[in-house]
Jmol script that loads the backbone (N, CA, C; Angstrom):
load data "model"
ATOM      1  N   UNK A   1     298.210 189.199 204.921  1.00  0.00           N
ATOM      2  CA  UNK A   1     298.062 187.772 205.168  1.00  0.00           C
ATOM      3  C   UNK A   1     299.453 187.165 205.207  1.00  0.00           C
ATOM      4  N   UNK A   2     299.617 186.391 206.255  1.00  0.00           N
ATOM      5  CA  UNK A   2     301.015 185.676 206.444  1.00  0.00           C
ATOM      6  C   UNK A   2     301.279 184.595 204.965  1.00  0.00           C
ATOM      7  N   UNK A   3     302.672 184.918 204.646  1.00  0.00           N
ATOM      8  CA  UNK A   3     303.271 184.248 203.297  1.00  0.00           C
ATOM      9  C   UNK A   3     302.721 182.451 203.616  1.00  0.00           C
ATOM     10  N   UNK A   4     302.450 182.361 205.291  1.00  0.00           N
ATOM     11  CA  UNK A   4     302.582 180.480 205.361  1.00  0.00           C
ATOM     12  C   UNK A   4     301.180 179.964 205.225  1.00  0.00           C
ATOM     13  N   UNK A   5     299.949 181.302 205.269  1.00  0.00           N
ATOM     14  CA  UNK A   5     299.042 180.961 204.675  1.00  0.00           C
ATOM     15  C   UNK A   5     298.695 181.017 203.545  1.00  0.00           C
ATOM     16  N   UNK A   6     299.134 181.782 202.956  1.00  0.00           N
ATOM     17  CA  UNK A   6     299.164 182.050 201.743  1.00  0.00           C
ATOM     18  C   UNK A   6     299.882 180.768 200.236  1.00  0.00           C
ATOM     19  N   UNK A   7     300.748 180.283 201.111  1.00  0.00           N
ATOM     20  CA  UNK A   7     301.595 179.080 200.530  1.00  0.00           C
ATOM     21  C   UNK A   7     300.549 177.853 200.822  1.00  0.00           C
ATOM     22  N   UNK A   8     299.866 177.744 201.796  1.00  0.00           N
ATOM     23  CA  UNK A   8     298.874 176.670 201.941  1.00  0.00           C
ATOM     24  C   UNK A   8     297.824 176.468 201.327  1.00  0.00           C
ATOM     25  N   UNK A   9     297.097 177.761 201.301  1.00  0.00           N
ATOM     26  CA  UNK A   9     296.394 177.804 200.121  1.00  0.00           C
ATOM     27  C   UNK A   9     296.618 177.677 198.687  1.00  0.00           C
ATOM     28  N   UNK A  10     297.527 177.930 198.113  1.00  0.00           N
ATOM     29  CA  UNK A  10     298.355 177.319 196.894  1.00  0.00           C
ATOM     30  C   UNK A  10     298.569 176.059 196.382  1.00  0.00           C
ATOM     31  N   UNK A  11     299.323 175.248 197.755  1.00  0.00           N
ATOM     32  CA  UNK A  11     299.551 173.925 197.752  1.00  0.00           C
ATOM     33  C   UNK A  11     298.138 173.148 197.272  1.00  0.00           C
ATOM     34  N   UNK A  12     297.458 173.405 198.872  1.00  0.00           N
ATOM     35  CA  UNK A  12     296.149 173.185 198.584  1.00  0.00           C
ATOM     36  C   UNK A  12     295.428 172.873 197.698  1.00  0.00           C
ATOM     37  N   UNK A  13     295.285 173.864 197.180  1.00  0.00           N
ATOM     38  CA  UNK A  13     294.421 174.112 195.669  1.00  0.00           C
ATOM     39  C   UNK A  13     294.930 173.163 194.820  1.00  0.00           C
ATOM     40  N   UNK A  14     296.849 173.433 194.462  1.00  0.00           N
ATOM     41  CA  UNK A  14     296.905 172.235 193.624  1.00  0.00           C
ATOM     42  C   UNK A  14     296.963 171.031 193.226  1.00  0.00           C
ATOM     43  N   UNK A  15     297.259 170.389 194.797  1.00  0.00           N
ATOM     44  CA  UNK A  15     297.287 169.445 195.066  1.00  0.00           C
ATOM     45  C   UNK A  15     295.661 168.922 195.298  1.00  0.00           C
ATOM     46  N   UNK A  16     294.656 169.234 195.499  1.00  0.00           N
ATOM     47  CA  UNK A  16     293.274 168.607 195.595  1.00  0.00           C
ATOM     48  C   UNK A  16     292.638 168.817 193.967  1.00  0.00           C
ATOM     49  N   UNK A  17     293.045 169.823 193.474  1.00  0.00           N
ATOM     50  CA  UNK A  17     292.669 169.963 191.694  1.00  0.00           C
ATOM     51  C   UNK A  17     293.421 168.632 191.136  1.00  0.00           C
ATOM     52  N   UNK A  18     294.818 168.354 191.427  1.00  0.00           N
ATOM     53  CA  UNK A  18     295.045 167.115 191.154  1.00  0.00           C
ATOM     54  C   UNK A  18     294.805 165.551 191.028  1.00  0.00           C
ATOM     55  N   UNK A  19     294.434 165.692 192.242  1.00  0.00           N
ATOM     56  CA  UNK A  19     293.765 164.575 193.124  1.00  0.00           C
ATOM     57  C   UNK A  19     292.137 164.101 192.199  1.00  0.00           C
ATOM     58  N   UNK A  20     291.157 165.443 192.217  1.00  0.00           N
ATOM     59  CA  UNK A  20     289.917 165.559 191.617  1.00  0.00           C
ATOM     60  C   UNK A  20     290.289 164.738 190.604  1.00  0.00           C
ATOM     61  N   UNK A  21     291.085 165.754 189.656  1.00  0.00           N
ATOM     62  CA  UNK A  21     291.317 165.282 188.231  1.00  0.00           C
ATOM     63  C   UNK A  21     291.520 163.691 187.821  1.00  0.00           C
ATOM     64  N   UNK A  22     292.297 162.818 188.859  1.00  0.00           N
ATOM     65  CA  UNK A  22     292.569 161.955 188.830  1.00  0.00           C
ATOM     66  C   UNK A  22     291.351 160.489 188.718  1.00  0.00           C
ATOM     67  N   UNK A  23     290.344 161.443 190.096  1.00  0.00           N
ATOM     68  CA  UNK A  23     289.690 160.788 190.239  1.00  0.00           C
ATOM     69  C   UNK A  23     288.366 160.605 189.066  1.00  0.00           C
ATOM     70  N   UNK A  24     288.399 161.811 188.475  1.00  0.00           N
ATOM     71  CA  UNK A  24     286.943 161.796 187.358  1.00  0.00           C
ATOM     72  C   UNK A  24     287.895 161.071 186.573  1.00  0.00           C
ATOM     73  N   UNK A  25     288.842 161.628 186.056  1.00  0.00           N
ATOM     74  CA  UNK A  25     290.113 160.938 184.898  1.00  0.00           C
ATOM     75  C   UNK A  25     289.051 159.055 184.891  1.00  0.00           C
ATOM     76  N   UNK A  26     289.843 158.395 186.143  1.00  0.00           N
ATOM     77  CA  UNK A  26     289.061 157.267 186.449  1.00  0.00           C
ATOM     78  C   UNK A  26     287.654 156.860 185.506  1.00  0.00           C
ATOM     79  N   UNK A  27     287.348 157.506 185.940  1.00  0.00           N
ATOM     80  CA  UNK A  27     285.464 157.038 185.396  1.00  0.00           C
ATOM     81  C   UNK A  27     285.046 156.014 186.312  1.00  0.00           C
ATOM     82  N   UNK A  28     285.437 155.896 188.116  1.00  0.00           N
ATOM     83  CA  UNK A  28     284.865 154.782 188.687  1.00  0.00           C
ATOM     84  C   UNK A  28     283.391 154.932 188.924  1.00  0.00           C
ATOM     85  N   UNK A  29     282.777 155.691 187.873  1.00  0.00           N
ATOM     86  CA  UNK A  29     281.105 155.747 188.678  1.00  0.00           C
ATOM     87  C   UNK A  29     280.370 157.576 189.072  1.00  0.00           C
ATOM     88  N   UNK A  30     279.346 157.407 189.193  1.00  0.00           N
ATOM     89  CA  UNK A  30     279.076 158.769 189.297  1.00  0.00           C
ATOM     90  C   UNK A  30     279.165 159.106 190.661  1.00  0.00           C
ATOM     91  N   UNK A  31     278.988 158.129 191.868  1.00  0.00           N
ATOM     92  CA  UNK A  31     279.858 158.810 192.994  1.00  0.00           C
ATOM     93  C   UNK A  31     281.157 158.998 192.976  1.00  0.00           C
ATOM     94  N   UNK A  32     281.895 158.171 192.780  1.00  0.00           N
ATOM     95  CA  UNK A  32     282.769 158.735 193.012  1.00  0.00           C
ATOM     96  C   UNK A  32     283.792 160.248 192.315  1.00  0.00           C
ATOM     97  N   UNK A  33     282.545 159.797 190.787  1.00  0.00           N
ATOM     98  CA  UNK A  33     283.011 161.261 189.816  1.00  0.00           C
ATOM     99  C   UNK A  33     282.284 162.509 190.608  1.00  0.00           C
ATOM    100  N   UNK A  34     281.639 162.389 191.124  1.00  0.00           N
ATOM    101  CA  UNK A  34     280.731 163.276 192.049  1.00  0.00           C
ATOM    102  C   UNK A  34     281.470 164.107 193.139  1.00  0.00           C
ATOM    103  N   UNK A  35     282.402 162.765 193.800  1.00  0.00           N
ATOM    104  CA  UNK A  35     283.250 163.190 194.750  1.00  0.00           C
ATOM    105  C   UNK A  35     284.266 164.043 194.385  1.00  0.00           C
ATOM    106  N   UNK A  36     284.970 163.729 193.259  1.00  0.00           N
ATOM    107  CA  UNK A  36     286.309 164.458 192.412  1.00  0.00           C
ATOM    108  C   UNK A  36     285.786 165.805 192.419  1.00  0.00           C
ATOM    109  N   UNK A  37     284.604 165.824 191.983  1.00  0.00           N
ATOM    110  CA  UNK A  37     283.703 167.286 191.901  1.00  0.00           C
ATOM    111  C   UNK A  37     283.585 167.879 192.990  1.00  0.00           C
ATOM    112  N   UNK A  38     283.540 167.379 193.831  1.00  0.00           N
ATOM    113  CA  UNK A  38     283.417 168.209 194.978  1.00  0.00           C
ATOM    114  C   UNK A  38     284.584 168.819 195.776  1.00  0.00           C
ATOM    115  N   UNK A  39     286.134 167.555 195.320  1.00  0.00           N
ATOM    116  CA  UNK A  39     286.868 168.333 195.822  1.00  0.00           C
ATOM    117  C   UNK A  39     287.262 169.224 194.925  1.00  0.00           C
ATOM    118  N   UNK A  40     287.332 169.231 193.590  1.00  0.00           N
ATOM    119  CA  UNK A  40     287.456 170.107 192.495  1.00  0.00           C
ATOM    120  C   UNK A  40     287.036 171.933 193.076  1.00  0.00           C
ATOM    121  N   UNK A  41     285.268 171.800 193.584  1.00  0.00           N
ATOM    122  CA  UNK A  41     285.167 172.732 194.051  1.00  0.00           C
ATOM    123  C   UNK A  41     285.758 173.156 195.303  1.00  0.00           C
ATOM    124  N   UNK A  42     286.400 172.644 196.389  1.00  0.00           N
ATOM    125  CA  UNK A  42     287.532 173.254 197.315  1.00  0.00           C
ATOM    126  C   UNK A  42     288.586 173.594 196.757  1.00  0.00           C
ATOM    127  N   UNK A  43     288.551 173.013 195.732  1.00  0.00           N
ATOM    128  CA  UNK A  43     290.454 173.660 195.381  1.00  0.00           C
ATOM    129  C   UNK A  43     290.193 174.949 194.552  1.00  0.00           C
ATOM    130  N   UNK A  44     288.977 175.205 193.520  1.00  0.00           N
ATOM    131  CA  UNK A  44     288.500 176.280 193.426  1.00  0.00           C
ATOM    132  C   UNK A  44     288.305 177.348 194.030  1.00  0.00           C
ATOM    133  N   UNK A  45     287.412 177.201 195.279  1.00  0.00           N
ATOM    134  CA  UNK A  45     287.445 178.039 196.306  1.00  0.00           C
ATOM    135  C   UNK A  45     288.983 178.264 197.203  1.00  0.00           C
ATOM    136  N   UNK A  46     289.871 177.414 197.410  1.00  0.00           N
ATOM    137  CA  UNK A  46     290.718 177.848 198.172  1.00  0.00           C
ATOM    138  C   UNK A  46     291.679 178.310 197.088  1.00  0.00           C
ATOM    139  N   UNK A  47     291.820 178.162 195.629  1.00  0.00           N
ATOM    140  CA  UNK A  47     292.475 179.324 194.734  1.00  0.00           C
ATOM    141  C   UNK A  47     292.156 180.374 194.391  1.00  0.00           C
ATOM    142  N   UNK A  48     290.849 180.887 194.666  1.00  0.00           N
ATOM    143  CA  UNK A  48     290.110 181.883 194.130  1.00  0.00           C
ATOM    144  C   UNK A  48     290.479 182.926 195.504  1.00  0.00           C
ATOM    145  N   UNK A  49     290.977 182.518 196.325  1.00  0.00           N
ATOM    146  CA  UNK A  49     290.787 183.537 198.119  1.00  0.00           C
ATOM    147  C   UNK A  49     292.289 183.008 197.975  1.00  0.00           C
ATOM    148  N   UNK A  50     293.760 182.358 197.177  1.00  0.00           N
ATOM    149  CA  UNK A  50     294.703 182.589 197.400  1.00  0.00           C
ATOM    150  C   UNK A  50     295.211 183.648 196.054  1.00  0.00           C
ATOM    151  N   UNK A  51     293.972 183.522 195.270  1.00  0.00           N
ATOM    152  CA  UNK A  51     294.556 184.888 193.566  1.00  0.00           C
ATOM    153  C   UNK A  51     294.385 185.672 194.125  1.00  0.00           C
ATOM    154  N   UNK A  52     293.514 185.787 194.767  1.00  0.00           N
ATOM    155  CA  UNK A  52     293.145 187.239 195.054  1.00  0.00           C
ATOM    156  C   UNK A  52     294.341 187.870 196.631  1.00  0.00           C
ATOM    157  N   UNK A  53     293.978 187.037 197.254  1.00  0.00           N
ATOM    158  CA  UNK A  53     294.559 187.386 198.553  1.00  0.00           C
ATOM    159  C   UNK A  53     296.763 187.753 198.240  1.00  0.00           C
ATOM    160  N   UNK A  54     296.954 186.902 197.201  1.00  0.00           N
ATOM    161  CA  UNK A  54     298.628 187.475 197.127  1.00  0.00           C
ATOM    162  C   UNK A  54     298.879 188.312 196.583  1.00  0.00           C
ATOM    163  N   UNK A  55     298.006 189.109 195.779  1.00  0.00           N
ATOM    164  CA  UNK A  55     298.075 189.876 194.984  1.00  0.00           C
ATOM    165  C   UNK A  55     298.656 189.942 194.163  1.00  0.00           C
ATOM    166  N   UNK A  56     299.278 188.933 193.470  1.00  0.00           N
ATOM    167  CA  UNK A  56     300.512 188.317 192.280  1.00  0.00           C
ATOM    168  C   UNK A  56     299.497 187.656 191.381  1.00  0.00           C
ATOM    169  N   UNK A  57     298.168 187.153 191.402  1.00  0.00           N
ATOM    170  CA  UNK A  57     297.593 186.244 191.215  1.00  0.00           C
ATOM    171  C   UNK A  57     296.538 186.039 190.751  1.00  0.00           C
ATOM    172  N   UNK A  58     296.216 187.438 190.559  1.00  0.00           N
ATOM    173  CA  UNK A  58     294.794 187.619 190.474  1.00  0.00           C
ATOM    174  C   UNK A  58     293.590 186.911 189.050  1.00  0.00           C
ATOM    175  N   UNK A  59     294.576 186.439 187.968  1.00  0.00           N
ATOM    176  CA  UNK A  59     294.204 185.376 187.154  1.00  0.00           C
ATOM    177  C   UNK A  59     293.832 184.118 187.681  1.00  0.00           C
ATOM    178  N   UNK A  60     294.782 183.809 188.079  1.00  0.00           N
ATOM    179  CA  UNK A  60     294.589 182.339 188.534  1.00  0.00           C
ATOM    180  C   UNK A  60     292.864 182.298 189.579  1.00  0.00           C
ATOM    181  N   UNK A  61     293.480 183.274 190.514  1.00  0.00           N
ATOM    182  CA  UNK A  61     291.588 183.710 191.143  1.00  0.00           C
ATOM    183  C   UNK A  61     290.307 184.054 190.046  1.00  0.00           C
ATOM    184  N   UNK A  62     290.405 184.541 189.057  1.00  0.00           N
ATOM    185  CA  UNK A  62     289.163 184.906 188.044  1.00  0.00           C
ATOM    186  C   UNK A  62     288.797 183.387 187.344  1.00  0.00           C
ATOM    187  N   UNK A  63     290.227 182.880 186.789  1.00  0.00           N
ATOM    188  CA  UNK A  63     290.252 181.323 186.347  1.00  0.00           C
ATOM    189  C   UNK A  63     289.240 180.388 187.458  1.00  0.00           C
ATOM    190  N   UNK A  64     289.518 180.309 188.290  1.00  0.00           N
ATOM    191  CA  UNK A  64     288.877 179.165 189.490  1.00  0.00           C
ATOM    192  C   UNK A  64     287.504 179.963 189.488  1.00  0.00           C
ATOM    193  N   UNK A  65     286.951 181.237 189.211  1.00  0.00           N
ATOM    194  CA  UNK A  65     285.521 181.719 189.732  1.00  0.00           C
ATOM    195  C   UNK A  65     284.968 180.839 188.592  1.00  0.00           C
ATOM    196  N   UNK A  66     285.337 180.522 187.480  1.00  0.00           N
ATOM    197  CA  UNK A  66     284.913 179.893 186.528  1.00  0.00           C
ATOM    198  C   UNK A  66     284.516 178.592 186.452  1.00  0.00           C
ATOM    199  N   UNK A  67     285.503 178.037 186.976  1.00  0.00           N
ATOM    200  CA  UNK A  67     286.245 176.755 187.273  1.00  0.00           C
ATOM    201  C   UNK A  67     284.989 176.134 188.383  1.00  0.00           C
ATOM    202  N   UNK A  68     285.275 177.005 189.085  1.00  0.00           N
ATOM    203  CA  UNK A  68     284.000 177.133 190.325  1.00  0.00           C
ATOM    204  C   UNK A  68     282.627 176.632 190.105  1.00  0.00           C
ATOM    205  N   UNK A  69     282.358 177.343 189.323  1.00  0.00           N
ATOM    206  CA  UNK A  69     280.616 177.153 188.529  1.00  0.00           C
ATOM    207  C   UNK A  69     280.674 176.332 187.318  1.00  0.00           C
ATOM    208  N   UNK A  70     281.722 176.094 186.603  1.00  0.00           N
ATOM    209  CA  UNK A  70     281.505 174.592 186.199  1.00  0.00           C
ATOM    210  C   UNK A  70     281.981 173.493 187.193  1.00  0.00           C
ATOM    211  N   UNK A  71     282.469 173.507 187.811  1.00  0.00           N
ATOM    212  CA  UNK A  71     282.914 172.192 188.840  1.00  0.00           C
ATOM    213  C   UNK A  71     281.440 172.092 190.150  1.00  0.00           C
ATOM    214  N   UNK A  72     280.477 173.088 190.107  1.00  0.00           N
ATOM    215  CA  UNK A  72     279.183 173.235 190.527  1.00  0.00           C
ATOM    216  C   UNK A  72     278.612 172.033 189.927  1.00  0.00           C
ATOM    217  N   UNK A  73     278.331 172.353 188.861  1.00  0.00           N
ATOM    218  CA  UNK A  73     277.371 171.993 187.449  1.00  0.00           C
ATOM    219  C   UNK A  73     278.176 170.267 187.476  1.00  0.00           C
ATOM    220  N   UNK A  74     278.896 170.150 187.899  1.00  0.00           N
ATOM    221  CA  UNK A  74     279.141 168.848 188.102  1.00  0.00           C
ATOM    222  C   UNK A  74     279.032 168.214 189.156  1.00  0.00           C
ATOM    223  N   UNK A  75     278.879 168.753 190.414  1.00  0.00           N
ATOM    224  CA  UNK A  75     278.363 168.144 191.342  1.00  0.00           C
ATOM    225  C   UNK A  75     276.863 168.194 191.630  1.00  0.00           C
ATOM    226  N   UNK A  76     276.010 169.209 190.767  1.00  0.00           N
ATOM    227  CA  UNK A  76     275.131 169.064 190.448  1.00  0.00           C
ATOM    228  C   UNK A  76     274.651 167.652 189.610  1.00  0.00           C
ATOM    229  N   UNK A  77     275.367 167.270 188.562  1.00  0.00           N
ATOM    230  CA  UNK A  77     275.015 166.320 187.824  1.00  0.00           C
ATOM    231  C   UNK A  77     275.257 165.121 188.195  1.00  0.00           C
ATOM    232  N   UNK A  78     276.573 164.795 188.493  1.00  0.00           N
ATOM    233  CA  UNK A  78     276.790 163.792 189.600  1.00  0.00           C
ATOM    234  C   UNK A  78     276.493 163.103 191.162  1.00  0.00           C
ATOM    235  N   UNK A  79     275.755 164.540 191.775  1.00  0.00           N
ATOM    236  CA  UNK A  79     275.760 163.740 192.837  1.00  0.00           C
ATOM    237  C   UNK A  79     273.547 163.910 193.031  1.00  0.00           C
ATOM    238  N   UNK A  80     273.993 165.317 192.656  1.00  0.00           N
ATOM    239  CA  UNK A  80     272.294 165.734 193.002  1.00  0.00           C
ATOM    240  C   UNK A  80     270.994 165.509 192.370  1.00  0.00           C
ATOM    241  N   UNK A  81     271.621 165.546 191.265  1.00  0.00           N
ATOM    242  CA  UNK A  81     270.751 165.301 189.756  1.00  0.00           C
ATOM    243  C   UNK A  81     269.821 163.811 190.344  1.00  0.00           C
ATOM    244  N   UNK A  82     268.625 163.677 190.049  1.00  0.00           N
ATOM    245  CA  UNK A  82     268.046 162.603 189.969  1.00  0.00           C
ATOM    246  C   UNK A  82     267.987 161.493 188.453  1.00  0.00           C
ATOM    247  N   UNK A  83     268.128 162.824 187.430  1.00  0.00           N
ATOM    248  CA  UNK A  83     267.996 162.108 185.836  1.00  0.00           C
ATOM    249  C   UNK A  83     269.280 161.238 185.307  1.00  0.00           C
ATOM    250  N   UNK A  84     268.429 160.306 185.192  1.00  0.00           N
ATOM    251  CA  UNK A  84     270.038 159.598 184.863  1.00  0.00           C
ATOM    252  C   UNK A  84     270.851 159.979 183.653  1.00  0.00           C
ATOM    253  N   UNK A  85     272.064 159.680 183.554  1.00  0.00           N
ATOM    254  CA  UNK A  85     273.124 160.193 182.519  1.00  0.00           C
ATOM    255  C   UNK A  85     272.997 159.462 181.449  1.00  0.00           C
ATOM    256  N   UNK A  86     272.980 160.128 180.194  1.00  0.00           N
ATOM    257  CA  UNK A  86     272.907 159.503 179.034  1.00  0.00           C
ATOM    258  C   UNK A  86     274.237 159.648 178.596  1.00  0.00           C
ATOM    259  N   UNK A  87     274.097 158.217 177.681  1.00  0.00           N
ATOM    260  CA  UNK A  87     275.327 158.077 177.269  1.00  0.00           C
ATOM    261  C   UNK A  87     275.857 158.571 176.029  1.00  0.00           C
ATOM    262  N   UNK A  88     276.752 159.226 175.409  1.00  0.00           N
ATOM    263  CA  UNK A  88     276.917 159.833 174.385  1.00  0.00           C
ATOM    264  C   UNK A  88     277.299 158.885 173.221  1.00  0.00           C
TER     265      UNK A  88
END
end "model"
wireframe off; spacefill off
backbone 0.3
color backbone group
């Protein structure tokens, strides 16, 4: 795999994990925490196919399979879920 895809996918990842974070950080609401979740799960997926794919990396890829299926479980709850959220 070419190093300039490989660097994109990186960026990628950290820069939209950022972004997510920012946005649940917020608390503007369950769409839009919904949304953070969803990009949460692209940056998951595009770190999990750049750990693996550089072969330097392969943590950071096992980390995001994780990352993955809880950042699921939140767009599950946020966007799909019908039950409303209780408050703690």
């Amino acid at each position: 795999m070419s190093e300039f895809v490989l660097q994109c996918l990186q960026y990628y990842g950290a820069a939209a994990g950022t972004v997510a974070a920012l946005i649940v950080s917020l608390d503007l609401g369950r769409r839009w925490t919904g949304a953070g979740f969803v990009i949460f799960v692209t940056s998951s997926i595009t770190l999990i196919a750049w750990g693996f794919l550089s072969g330097e990396a392969e943590g950071i890829g096992v980390q995001n399979m994780v990352l993955f299926v809880i950042n699921c479980l939140g767009v599950w709850r946020y966007l799909l879920s019908k039950r409303p959220r209780q408050n703690a």
